[in-house]
Each structure stands twice: as C-alpha cells, then as structure tokens.
C-alpha positions as CSV (number, residue, x, y, z in Angstrom):
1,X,-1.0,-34.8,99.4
2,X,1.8,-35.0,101.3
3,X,3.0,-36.9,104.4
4,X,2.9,-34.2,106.1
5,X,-0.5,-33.3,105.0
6,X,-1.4,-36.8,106.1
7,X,-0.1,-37.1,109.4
8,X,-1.9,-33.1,110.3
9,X,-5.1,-34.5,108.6
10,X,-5.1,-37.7,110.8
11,X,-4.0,-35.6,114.1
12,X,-6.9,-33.5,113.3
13,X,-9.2,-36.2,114.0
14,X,-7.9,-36.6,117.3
15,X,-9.2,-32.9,119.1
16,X,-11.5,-33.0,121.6
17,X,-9.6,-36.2,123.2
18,X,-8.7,-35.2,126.9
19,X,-5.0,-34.6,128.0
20,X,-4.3,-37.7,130.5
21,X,-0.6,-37.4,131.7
22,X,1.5,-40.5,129.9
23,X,-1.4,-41.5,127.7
24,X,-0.3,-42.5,124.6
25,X,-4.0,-42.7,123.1
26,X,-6.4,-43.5,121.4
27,X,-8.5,-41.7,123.3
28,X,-6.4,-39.8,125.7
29,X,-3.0,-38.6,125.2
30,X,-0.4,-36.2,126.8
31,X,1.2,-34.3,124.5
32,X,4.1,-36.5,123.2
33,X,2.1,-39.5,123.3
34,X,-0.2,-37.3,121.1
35,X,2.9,-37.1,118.8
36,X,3.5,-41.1,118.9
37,X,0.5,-41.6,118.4
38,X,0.0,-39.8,114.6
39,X,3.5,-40.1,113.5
40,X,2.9,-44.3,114.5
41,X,-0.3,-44.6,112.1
42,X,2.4,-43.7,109.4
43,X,4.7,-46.2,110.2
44,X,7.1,-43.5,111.9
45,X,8.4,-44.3,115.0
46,X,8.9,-41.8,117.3
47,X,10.7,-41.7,121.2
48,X,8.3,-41.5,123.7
49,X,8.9,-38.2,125.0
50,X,9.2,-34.5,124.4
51,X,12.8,-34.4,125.0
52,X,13.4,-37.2,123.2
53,X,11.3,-36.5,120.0
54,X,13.5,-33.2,119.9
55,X,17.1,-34.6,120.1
56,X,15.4,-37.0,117.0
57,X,14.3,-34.4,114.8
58,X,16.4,-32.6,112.3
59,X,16.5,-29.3,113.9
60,X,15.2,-26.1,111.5
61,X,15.0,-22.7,111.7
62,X,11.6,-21.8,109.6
63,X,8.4,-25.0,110.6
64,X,6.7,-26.4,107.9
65,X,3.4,-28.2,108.9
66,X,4.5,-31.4,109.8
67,X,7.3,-30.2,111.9
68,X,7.4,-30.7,115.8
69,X,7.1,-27.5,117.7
70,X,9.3,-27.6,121.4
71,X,9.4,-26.0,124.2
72,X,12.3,-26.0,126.4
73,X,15.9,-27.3,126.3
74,X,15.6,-29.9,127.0
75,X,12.0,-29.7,125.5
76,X,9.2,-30.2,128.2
77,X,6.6,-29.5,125.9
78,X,5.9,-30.8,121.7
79,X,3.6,-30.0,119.5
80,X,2.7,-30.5,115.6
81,X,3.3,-27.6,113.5
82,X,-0.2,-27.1,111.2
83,X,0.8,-23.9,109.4
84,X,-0.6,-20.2,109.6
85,X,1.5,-19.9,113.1
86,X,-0.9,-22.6,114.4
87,X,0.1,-26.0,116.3
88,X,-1.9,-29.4,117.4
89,X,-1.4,-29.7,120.8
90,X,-2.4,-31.6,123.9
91,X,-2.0,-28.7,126.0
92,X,-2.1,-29.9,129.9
93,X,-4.0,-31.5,132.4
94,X,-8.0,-30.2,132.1
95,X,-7.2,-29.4,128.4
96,X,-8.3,-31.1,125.1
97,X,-6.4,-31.9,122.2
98,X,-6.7,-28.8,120.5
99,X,-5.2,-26.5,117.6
100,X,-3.6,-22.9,119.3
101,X,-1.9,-20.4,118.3
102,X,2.2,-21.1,118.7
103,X,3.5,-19.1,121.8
104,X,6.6,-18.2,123.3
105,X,10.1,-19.1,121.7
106,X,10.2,-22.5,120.7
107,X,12.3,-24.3,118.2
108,X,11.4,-26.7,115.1
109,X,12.1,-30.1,114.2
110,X,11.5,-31.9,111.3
111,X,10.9,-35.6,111.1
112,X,12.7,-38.3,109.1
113,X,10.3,-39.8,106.9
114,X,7.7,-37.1,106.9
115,X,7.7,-35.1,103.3
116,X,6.9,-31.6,104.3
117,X,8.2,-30.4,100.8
118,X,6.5,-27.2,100.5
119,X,3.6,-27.3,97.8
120,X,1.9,-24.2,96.3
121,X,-1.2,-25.2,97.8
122,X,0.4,-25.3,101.0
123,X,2.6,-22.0,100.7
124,X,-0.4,-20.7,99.9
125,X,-2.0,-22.0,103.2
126,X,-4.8,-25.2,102.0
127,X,-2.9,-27.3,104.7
128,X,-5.5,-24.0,107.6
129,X,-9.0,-25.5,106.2
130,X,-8.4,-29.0,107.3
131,X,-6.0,-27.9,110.4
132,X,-9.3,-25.4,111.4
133,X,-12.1,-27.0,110.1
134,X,-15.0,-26.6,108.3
135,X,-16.3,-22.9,109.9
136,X,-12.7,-21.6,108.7
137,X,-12.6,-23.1,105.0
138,X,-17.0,-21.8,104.6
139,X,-14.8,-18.3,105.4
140,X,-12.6,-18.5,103.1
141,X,-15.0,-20.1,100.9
142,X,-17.1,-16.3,101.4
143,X,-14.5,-14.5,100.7
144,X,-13.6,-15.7,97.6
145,X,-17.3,-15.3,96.6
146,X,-17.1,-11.9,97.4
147,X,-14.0,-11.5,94.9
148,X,-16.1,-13.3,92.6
149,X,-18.8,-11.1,93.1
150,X,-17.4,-7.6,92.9
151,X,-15.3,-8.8,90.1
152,X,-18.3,-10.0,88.3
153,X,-19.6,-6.7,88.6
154,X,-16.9,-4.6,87.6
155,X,-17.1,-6.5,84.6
156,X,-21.0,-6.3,83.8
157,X,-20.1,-2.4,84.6
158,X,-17.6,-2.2,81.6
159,X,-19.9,-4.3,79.3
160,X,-22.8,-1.9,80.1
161,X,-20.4,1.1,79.8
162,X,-19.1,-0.7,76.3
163,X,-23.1,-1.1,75.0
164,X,-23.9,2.5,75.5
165,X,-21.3,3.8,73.7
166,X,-22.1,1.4,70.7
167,X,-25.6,2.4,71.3
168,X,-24.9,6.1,71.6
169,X,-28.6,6.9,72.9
170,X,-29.5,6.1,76.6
C-alpha cells in the first residue's frame, strides 16, 4: 500500500463529519483543515489553508490519488484526489465530508512525502472500492462474477460440444 493509499483510506474514515468553517477536526472540519487533518496523522505537515496547501504542493498536470485538487488562483477551495475523477471533500457550510465527483477546472498538487507512485492495482482503479465503499466494490465484485459466469459457460459449451463429437450419437 502506498502513502497515498493510506492517507485516502484514513480520509475515508472521516465522511459524514459536518463542514464547520476553520475546524481543523476531529469531528468537524472545513475543507483545508480536512486536508491538515489526514496528511497530519502521517506525519506530513501541511499549511493551514487552501491557498497555502497549493503554493506547497508540487504542481502537476495529470492527479494521482493522493494529490490535492484546488480551486481557484489563489485556491479558495482543496480537496483530496481519490481516483476515477472523484475527490474527498468537505464541501461548504450544511455539507458533510463527502466523496464527489471533480468539477470545474481545477489544478493538481502533489505532496512531498506522499508516495503516489502509480501501482497496477491502482492504474487499474482498487484505490474506487475503498474511496466508495463497500456498495461500489459488492458491484464490482458482481460483475466480475458475471464474467466468471458466462465464461464458465462458454467453456462447459465447448466441452459438451467436444463430448458429442467423441461420442458421435446424441
């Protein structure tokens, strides 16, 4: 696992806690005391806020998840990059930490210390199941049953097909 993987995984365990302007957790947060927060339990010290986390990031042109995700220049608004085009977010007053889909045209940071090397596994996408939870990965999960299945069949077809020509009387 990487950092990366560790610092979504740990963020992740943070949704449902309410947006409270200038909280910096652990059980309310805005959202770049949401991102001082997670990077912190790893020992990575971020600035406190949005526009500061972005002039501390390397900035890059493609996210990987781990990355901050801004808004605005200076940036008004941060987020953490999960993969599949989603962030974890502490939206806005009313709002719950959440995972949403990215919007607008934001930039991409990535943070010192944070290995967001890209695995297979996460090219491939594992780093969604954890970033959307259980309902998500039991979908996948179906779907590659399904494979399983019609493959399964396919091949039970071709042995059947194989026996009756051996056979020769059906």
């Amino acid at each position: 696992m990487t950092t990366a993987d560790a610092v979504i995984k740990y963020g992740m365990t943070q949704i449902g806690d309410p947006y409270v302007y200038g909280a910096e957790g652990p059980n309310a947060f805005d959202c770049s005391g949401l991102m001082l927060y997670v990077f912190e339990h790893f020992g990575i010290h971020l600035p406190r806020t949005a526009a500061q986390q972005q002039k501390y990031v390397t900035p890059v042109s493609s996210p990987r998840p781990g990355d901050l995700v801004f808004w605005g220049a200076p940036a008004h608004h941060v987020a953490l990059y999960v993969g599949g085009g989603k962030v974890l977010s502490a939206p806005h007053t009313g709002a719950k930490v959440r995972v949403q889909d990215v919007w607008g045209s934001p930039t991409y940071g990535r943070v010192k210390g944070v290995n967001t090397s890209p695995t297979a596994a996460a090219a491939a996408g594992a780093v969604m199941p954890v970033a959307l939870g259980i309902d998500d990965a039991l979908t996948n999960m179906a779907a590659a049953g399904r494979t399983m299945l019609f493959a399964g069949l396919g091949l039970g077809l071709v042995g059947l097909g194989l026996w009756v020509s051996l056979k020769g009387d059906i």
